[in-house]
Biotite code that builds the C-alpha atoms (Angstrom):
import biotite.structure as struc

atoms = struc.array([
    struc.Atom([-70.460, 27.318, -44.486], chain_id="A", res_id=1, res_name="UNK", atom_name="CA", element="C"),
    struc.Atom([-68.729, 30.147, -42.387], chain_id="A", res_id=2, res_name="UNK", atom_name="CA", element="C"),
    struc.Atom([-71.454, 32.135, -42.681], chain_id="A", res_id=3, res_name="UNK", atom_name="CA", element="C"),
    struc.Atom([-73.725, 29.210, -41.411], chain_id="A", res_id=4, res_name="UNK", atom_name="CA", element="C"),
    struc.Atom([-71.809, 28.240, -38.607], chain_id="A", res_id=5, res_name="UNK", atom_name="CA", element="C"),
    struc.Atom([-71.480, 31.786, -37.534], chain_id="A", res_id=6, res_name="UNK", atom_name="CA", element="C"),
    struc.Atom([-75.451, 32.119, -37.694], chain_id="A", res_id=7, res_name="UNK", atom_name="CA", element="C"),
    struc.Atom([-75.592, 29.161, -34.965], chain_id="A", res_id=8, res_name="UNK", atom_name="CA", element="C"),
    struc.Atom([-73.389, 30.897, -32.465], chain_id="A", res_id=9, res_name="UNK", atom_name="CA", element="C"),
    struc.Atom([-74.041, 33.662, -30.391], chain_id="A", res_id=10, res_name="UNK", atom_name="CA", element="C"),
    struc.Atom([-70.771, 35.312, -30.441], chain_id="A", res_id=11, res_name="UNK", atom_name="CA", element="C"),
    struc.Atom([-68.564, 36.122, -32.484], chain_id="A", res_id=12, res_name="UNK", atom_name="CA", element="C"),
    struc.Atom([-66.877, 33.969, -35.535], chain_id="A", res_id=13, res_name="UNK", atom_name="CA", element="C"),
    struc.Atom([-64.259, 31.739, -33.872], chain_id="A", res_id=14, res_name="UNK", atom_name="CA", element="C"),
    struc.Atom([-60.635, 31.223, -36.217], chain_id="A", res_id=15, res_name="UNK", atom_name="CA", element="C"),
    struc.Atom([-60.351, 28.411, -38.558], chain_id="A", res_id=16, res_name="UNK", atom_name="CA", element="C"),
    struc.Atom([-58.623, 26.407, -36.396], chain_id="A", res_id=17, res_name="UNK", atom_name="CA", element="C"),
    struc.Atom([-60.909, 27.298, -32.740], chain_id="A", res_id=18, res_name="UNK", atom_name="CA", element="C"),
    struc.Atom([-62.680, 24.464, -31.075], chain_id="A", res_id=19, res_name="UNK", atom_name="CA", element="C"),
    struc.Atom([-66.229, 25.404, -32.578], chain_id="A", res_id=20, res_name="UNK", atom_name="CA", element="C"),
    struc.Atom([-67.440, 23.087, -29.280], chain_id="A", res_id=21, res_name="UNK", atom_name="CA", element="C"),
    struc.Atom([-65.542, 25.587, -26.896], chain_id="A", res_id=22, res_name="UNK", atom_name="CA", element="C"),
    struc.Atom([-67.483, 28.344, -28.823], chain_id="A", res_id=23, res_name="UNK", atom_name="CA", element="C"),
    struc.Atom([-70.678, 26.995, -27.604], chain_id="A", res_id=24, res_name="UNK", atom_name="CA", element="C"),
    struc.Atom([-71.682, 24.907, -30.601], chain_id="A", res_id=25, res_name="UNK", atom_name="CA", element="C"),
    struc.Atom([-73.636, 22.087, -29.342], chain_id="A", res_id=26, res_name="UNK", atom_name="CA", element="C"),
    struc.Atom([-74.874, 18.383, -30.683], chain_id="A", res_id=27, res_name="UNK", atom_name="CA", element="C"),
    struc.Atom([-78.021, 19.452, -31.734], chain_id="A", res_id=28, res_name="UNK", atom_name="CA", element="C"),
    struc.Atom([-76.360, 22.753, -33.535], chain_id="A", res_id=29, res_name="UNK", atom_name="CA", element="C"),
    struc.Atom([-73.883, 20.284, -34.830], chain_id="A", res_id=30, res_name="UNK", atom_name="CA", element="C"),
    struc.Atom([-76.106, 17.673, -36.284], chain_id="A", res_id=31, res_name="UNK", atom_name="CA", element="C"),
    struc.Atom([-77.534, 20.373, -38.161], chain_id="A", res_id=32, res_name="UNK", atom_name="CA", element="C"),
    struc.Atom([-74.209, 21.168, -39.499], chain_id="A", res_id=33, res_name="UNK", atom_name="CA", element="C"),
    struc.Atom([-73.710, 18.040, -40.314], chain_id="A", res_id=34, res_name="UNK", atom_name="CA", element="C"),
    struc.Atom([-77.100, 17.321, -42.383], chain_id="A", res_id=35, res_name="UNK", atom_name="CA", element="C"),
    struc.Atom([-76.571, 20.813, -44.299], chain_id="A", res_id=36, res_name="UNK", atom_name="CA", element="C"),
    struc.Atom([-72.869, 19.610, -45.664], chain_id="A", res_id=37, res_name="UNK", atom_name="CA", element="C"),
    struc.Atom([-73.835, 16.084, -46.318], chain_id="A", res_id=38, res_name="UNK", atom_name="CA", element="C"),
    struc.Atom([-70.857, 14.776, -43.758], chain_id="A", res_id=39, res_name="UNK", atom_name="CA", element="C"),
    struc.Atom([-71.178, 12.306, -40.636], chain_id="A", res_id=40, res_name="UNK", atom_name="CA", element="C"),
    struc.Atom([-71.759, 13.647, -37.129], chain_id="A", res_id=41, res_name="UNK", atom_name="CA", element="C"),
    struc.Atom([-68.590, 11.766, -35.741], chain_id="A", res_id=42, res_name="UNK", atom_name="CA", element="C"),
    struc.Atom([-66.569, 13.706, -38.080], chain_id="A", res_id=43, res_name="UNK", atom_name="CA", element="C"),
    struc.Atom([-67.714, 16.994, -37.280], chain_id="A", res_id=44, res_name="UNK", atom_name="CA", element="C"),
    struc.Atom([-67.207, 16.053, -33.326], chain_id="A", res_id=45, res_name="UNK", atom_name="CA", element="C"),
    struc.Atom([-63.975, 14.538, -34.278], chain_id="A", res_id=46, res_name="UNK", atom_name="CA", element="C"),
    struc.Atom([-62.056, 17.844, -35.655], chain_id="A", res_id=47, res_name="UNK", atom_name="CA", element="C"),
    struc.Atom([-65.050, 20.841, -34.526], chain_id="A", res_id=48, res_name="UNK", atom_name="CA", element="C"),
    struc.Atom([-62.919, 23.281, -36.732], chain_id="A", res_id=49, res_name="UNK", atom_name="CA", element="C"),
    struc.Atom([-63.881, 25.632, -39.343], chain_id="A", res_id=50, res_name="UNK", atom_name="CA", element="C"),
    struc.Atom([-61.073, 24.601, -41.529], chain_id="A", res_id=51, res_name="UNK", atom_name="CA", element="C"),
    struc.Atom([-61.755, 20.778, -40.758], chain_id="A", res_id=52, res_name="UNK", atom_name="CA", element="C"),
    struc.Atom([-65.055, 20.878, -41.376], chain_id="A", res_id=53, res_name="UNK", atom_name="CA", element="C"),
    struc.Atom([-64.355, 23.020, -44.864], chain_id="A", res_id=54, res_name="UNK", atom_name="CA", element="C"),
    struc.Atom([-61.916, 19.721, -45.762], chain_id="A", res_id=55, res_name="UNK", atom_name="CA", element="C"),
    struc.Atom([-64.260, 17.242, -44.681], chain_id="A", res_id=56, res_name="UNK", atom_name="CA", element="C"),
    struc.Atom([-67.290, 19.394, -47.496], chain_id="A", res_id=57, res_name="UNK", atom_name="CA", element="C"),
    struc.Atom([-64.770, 19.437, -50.119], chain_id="A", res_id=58, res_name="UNK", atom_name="CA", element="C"),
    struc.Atom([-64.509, 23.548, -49.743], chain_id="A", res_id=59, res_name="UNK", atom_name="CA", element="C"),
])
């Protein structure tokens, strides 16, 4: 997934606990996100961490 997320940013990798929003990640980036780990949008949007989002796929 880190590798995924990374892939729809244009800068660098943000830490596991960074604000993936602040990063530039936006809601159509993020729906993608969420359709590729099987999750709910409002989760993602909820807690836009790595390390939340790595919870919420079972990772």
């Amino acid at each position: 997934m880190r590798e995924y997320v990374a892939s729809l940013l244009d800068g660098p990798l943000p830490g596991d606990d960074d604000n993936l929003l602040d990063h530039g990640l936006d809601s159509v980036r993020l729906m993608m996100v969420a359709d590729r780990l099987g999750v709910d949008f409002t989760d993602l949007a909820e807690r836009p961490t790595l390390r939340a989002w790595a919870e919420l796929a079972g990772d």
